[in-house]
C-alpha positions as CSV (number, residue, x, y, z in Angstrom):
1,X,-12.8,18.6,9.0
2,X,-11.9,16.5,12.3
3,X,-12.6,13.1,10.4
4,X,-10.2,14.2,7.9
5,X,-7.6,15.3,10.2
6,X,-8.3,11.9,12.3
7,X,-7.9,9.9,8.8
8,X,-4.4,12.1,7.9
9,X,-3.6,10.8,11.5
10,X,-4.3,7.7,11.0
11,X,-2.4,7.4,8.0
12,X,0.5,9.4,9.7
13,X,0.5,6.4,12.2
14,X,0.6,3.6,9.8
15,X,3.4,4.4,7.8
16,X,5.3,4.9,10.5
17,X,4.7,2.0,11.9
18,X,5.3,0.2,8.5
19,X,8.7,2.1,8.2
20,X,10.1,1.0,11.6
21,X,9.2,-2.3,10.4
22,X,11.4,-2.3,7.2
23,X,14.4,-1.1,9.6
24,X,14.0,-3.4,11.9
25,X,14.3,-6.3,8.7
26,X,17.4,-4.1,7.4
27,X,19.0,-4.5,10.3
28,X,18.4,-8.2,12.1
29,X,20.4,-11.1,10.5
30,X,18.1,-14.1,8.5
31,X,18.6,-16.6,10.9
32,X,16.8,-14.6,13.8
33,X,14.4,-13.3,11.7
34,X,13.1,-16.8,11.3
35,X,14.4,-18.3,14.9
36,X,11.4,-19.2,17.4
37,X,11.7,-16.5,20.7
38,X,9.8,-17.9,23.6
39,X,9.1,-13.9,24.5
40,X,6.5,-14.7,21.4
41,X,5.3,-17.7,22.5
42,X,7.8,-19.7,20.5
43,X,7.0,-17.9,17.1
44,X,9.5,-15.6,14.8
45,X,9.9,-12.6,13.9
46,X,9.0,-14.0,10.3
47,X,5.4,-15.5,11.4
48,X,4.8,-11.8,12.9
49,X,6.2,-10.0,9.9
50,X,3.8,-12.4,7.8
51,X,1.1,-12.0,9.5
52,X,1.5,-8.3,9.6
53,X,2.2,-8.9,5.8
54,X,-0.9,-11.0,5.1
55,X,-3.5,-8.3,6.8
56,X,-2.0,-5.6,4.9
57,X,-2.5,-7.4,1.5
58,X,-5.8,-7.8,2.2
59,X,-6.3,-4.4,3.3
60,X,-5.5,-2.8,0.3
61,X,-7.0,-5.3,-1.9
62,X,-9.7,-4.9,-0.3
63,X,-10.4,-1.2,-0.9
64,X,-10.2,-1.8,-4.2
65,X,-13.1,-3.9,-4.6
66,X,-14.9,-2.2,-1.8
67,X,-15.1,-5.5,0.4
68,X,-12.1,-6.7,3.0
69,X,-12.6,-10.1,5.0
70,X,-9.7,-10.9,6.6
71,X,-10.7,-14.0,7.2
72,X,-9.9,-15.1,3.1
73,X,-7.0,-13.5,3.8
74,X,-3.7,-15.0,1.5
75,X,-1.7,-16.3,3.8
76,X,1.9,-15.8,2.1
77,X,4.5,-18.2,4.4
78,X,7.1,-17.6,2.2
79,X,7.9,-14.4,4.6
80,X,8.2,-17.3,7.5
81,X,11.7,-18.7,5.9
82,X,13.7,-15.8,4.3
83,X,13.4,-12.1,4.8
């Protein structure tokens, strides 16, 4: 029973995380979305959200067919220019 509490958790954690994403996008305008921020070490908010984009792709393509490398990983940069 504690792995599947630890997994609801889990889940619990991700979506939230995944929803204060999608405000954050709602709410920032498109040109600093995709302005380099030396706080980042001179990426965007765009190479981040890609990023983040990219893994979870992989993720849940992964579970389907029961194998995730994240090192094939589509990297999708049209996230990087428009929000």
């Amino acid at each position: 029973m504690k792995k599947n509490n630890s997994l609801i958790s889990l889940i619990k954690i991700n979506k939230k995380s995944l929803e204060d994403v999608l405000d954050l996008l709602d709410k920032i305008e498109n040109e600093t979305y995709c302005k380099s921020l030396k706080i980042i070490d001179d990426n965007s908010i765009a190479m981040h959200f890609r990023h983040i984009h990219d893994f979870w792709n992989c993720f849940l393509k992964g579970i389907k067919s029961k194998k995730i490398n994240y090192n094939l990983r589509q990297r999708n940069q049209v996230f990087e220019n428009d929000k």
